[in-house]
C-alpha positions in Angstrom: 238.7 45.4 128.2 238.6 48.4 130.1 235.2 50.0 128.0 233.1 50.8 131.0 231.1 53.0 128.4 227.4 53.5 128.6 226.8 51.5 125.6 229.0 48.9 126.7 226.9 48.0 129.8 223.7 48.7 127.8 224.9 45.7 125.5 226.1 43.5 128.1 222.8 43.1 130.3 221.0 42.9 127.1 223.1 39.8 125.8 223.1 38.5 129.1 219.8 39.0 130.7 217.7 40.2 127.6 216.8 43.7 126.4 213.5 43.5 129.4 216.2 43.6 131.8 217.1 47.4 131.3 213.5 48.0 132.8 213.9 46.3 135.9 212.5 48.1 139.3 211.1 50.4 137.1 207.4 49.8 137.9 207.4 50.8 141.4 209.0 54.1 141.0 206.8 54.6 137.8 203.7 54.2 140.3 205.1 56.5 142.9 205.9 59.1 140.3 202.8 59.4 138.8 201.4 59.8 142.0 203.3 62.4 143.3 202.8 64.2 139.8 199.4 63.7 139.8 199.3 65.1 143.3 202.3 67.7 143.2 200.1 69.4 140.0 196.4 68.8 141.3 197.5 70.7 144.6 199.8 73.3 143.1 196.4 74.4 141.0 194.7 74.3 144.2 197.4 77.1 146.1 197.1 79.3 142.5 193.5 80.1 143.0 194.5 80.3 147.1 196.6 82.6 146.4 195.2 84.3 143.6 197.8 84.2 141.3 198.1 87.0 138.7 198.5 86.0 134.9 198.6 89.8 133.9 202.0 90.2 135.6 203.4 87.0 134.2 201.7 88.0 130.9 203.3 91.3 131.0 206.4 89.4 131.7 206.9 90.5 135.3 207.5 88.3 138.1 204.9 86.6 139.8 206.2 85.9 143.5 203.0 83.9 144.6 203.9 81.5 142.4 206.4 80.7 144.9 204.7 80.1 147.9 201.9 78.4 145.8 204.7 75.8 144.5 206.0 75.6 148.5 203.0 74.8 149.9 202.5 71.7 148.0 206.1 70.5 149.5 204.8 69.5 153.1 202.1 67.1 151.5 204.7 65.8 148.2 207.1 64.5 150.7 204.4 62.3 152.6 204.9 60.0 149.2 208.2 61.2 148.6 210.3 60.5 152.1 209.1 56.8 151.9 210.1 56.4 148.3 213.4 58.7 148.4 214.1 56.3 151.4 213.8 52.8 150.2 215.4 54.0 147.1 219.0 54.8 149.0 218.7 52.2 150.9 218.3 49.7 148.5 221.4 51.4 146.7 223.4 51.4 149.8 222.6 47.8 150.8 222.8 46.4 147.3 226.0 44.6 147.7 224.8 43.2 151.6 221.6 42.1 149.6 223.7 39.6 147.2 222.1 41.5 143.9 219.9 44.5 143.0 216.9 42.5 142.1 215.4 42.8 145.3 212.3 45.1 145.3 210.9 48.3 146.7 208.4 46.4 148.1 210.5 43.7 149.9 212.9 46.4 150.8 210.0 48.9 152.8 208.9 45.6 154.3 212.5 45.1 156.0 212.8 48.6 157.2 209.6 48.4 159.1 210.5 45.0 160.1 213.5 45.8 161.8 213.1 49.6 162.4 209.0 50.1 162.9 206.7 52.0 160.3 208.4 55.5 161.3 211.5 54.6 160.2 209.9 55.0 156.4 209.7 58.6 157.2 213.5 59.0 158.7 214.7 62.6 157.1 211.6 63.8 156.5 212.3 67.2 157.5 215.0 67.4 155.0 212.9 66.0 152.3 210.4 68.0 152.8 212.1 71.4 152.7 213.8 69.5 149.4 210.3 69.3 148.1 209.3 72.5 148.8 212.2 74.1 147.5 212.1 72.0 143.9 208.3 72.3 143.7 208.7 75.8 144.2 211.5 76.5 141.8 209.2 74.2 139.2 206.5 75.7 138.7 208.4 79.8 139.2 210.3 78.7 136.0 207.6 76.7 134.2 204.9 79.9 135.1 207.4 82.4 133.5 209.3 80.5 131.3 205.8 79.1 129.1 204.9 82.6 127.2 208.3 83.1 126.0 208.6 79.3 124.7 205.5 79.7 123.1 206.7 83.2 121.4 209.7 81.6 120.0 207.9 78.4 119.3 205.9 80.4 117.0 209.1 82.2 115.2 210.5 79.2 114.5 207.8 77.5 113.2 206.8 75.0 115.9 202.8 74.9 116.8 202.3 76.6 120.1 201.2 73.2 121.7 205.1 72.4 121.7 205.7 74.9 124.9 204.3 73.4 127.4 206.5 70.6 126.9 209.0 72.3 126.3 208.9 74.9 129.1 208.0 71.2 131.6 211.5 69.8 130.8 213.4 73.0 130.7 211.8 73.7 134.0 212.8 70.0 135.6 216.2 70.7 134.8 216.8 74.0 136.1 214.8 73.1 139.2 217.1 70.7 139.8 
């Protein structure tokens, strides 16, 4: 057959390679997300006291345009994890077939750059990531920061518990981002 459905390849590497095998390469970009999350929300606190963010406006549900350069100014440090990662990550795609297989690692992958290109070359496009960064961090935390009191108002309408909108307003606020 010609099924090239989702489910199709989902059922194929598990009879072939075992259910485990959907999950591999997952750990190292886990690792590196949490990171840059971790980072990404500790610093973005950081800029809102910097720049004195104002809850009354958002409460009062104007528009709070610090939270913009707050969100921006976490970009420039982000994309020191992020350029690496972002990096590897395409070339390993791009060089899959060259490689034989896509079971080669993240690991042995950055270790080949800088074995063949130097330790900078981890940080080729940088500028371009960055601004990426600052741009989707920005745009983040604008709709997550304004988006929050109104999910929590019609959480409440509806009958979900209030604790329901910040996750809520976090994955509506990935997606538009993006």
């Amino acid at each position: 057959g010609g099924d090239s459905s989702m489910f199709r390849v989902f059922r194929d590497v598990v009879k072939r390679e075992g259910f485990w095998a959907l999950y591999i390469g997952v750990a190292n970009p886990l690792a590196a997300l949490t990171i840059l999350n971790t980072l990404n929300f500790s610093q973005y606190a950081k800029f809102r006291r910097f720049y004195e963010i104002r809850d009354n406006i958002i409460a009062n549900g104007g528009f709070e345009w610090k939270i913009l350069l707050a969100g921006a100014s976490v970009g420039p440090l982000s994309s020191l994890i992020s350029t690496p990662f972002e990096l590897v990550k395409t070339q390993m795609v791009l060089h899959s077939k060259e490689l034989g297989s896509s079971s080669t690692s993240s690991v042995v992958t950055a270790g080949n750059i800088i074995r063949q290109h130097g330790p900078d070359a981890l940080y080729c496009g940088h500028l371009v990531n960055t601004t990426r960064e600052m741009v989707f961090i920005a745009s983040y935390f604008t709709f997550y920061e304004h988006t929050k009191k109104g999910i929590t108002t019609a959480a409440s309408q509806v009958g979900l518990h209030s604790s329901m909108a910040i996750p809520l307003a976090g994955g509506i606020s990935g997606a538009a981002s993006w």
